[in-house]
Structure formats: C-alpha cells, structure tokens
C-alpha positions in Angstrom: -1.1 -10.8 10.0 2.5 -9.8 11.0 5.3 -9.5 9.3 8.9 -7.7 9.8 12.0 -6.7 7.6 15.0 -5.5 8.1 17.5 -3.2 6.3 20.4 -0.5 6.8 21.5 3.1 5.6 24.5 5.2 5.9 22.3 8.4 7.6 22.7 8.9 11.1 19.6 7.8 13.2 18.7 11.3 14.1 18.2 12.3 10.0 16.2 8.2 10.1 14.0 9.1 12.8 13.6 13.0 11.2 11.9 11.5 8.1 10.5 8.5 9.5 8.3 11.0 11.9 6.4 12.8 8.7 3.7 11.0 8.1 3.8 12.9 4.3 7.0 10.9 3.7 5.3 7.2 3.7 2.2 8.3 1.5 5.0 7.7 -1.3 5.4 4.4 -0.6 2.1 2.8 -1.2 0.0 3.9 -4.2 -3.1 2.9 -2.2 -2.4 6.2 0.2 -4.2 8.6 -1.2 -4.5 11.3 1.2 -3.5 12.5 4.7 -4.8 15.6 6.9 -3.8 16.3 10.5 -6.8 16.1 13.0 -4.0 16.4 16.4 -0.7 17.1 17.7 0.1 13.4 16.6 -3.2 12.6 14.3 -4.3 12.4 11.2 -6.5 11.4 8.8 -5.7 8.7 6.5 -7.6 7.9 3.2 -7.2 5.0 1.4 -8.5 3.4 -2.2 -7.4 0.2 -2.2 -9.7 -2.6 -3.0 -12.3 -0.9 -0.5 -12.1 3.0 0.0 -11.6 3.8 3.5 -10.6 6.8 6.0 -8.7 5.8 8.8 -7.3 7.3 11.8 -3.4 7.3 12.3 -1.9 8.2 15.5 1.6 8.6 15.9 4.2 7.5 18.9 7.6 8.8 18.8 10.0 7.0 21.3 13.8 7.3 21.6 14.3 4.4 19.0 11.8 4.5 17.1 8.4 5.4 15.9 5.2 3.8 15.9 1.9 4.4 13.4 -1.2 3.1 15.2 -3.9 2.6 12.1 -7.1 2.0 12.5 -10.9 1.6 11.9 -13.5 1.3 14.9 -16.9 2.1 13.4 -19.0 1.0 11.0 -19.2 -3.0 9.1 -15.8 -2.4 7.6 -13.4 -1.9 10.7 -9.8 -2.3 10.3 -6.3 -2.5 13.2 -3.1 -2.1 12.1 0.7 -1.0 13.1 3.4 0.2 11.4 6.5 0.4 13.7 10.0 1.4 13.1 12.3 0.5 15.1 16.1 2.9 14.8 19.2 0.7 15.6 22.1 2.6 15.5 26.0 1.1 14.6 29.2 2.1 13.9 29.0 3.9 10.7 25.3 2.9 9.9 21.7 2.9 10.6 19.6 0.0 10.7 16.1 0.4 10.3 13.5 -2.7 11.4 10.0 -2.5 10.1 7.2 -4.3 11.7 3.9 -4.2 9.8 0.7 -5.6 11.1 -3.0 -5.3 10.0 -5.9 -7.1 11.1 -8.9 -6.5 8.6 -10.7 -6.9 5.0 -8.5 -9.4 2.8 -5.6 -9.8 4.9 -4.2 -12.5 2.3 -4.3 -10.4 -0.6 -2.5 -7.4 2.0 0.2 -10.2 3.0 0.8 -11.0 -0.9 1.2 -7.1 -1.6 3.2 -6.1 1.7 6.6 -7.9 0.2 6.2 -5.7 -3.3 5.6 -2.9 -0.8 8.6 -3.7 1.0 10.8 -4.1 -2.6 9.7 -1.0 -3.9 10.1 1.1 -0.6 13.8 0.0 0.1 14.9 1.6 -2.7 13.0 4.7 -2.1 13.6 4.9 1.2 17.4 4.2 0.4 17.0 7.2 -2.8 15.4 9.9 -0.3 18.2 9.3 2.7 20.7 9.8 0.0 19.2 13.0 -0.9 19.0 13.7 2.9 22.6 13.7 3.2 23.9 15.6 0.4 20.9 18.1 0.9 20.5 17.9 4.7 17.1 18.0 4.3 14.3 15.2 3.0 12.7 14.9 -0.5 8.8 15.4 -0.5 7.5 15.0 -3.6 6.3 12.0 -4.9 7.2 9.2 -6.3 5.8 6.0 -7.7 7.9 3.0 -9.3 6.3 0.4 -12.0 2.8 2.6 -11.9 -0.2 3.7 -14.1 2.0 5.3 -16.4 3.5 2.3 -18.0 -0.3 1.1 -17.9 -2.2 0.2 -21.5 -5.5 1.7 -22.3 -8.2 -0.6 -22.4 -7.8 -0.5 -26.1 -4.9 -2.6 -26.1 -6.2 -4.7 -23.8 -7.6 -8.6 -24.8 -10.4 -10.1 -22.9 -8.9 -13.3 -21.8 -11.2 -14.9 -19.1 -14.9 -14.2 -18.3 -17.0 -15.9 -15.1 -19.5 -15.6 -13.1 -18.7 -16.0 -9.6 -19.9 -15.2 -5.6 -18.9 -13.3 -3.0 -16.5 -15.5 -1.3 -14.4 -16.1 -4.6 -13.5 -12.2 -4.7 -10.5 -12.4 -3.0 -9.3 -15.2 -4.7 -9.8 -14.0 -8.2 -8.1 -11.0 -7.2 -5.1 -13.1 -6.0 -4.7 -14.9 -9.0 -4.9 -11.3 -10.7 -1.8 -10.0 -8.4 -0.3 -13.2 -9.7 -0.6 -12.7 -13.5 0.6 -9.5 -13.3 3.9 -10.4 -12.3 4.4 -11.1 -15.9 2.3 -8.3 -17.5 -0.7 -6.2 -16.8 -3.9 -7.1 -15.5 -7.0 -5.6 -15.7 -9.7 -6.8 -13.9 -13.4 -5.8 -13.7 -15.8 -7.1 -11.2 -19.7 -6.4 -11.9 -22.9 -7.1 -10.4 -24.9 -5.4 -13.3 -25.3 -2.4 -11.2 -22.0 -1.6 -9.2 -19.0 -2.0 -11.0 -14.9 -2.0 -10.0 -12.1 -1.8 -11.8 -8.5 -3.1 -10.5 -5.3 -2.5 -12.3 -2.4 -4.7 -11.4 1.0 -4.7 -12.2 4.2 -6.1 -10.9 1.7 -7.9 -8.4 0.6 -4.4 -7.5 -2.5 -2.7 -7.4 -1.7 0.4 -9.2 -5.4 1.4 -9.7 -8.4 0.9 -8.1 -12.0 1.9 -9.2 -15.6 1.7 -6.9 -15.8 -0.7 -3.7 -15.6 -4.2 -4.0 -17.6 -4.4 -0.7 -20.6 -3.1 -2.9 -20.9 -5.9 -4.7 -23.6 -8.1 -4.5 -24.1 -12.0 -5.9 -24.0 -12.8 -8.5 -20.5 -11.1 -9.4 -19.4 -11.3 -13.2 -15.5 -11.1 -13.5 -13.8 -10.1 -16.7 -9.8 -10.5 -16.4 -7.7 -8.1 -19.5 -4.1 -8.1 -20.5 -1.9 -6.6 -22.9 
C-alpha cells in the first residue's frame, strides 16, 4: 500500500525540515504511537498498540529536501515494511510539504481506511505547531490528540447492538465495518475466544483505543459490537 498527499505552510523549509526531523514530533499524530526511545545516531525504537502490539525499528534519512522514516519489522510471524517520506518543496513565500506513506504488513486495508483520518487530523496539527513555530521560533512538544478517548462513553452507556460468532479471516472485516460505524458515533468492539479477549474503540473511523492482540485469537472468535 502507497499513498501520497500533498499540502503547504507559510514556515520557511528550514523551520519544516527542523520539526519534521524529531521523531517526538510525529508520535502526536497517530494515537497508535505509543512510545519512542533512541537505540542510534538516527534510530529508534518505535512501539506501537494498534490492532496488534508491536516494536519496531525506525531509522531516519535526512537529505537536503527532505526526510525519510524507514519502519520496520524483520523477525518473528508478525513482520512489518513501511516508509514515511517527506519530501520539502520550497516557493515564493511558502513551503510545500509532500507526504508519501507506505506499509506493507498485518491488515493493510483497515491501515489504508485509517491513513486518510490520519492525514485529516494531522494537517491541522501540523498547520497549529508551524504556527506556533513562527511566533515562538521554536516547536511545540507536547501532545496532542483530536476527537479521542476523552469524548469516549463508558461502557455503561453503551448498548449491545450486534453479537456473532465468527473466524479468523472475518477479523478484519468486522473491524472495517466498526471504523465505518463510527463515523457517526462510537463504537465499541470486543473480540473473544473465551480465553483471550480485545477491546477496540473507534471513533471518527479512528481507533482511539486498543486492548490485547488480535493476533492471539484463536477460532472460534465471538464479536460483540456497542454504541452510545
């Protein structure tokens, strides 16, 4: 799976490139990120609880108009390849920024469905943290995370509203559908085998949540989907 966008800033490319070369900067983007650790001059460590909880190492090239994140996964069942590239073109008065995104791994159609909310989302951070670069001169490290678990029910105020039993290969597929309802309110969903058991929480077709490793479950898989 590849996929690229496009979009633009008043900063200069040198403050672009600056903040696109901290690694710490893009663990605010995707929810998913939940840690990072140098290992190298240009390595780290990335861990990640997404559907599956993974650690993966991230190497980092910095060219003269752009940068590059290699990601990836080599050993072990689970492996995972992936890119993120940014590539820094500059213009008269503006800075336009092209991102290239590729991954080759575990459910690349649910990561293709998610990779445009990602992409909504971290426009307007992206646009909120240059803006802070230039009246600050300096970039914004903390946080942040739009349309997350905080506006998330308990499972109190959530209804049951659709119970099956199904295999392996329908995981992914339930969990699409799941991205899709929750583009029109929250979604809780919880996978089971009777002894391993994952939660999800979606919202905005996010996953804003995830609970245990869907890779541990084994056939046959009971599904229970919750809203609000």
């Amino acid at each position: 799976m590849e996929v690229s966008y496009g979009f633009e800033v008043e900063q200069s490319p040198e403050i672009v490139k600056e903040y696109l070369s901290d690694p710490n900067n893009l663990m605010k983007y995707v929810p998913a990120f939940k840690g990072i650790e140098r290992t190298g001059e240009d390595e780290w460590e990335l861990k990640i609880s997404w559907l599956i909880t993974l650690k993966l190492n991230v190497i980092r090239q910095v060219t003269r108009d752009g940068v590059t994140y290699l990601i990836k996964k080599t050993e072990g069942m689970i492996k995972v390849k992936s890119y993120l590239k940014f590539v820094i073109l500059p213009t008269k008065g503006r800075t336009i920024v092209k991102l290239i995104f590729f991954y080759e791994g575990p459910f690349e159609g649910i990561a293709r469905r998610q990779t445009e909310a990602f992409y909504k989302r971290g426009v307007e951070i992206f646009k909120r943290d240059m803006e802070s670069a230039r009246t600050s001169e300096k970039t914004t490290e903390s946080k942040v995370v739009l349309g997350g678990n905080n506006q998330f029910p308990s499972i109190l105020e959530m209804k049951t509203v659709e119970v099956k039993r199904i295999s392996a290969k329908d995981v992914e597929d339930v969990i699409g559908e799941a991205i899709a309802k929750s583009l029109d309110a929250p979604i809780l969903l919880i996978l089971s085998d009777g002894e391993n058991v994952v939660e999800l929480k979606f919202y905005g077709g996010d996953v804003v949540e995830s609970k245990g490793d869907v890779k541990s479950l084994k056939e046959p898989i009971k599904a229970i989907v919750k809203t609000k």
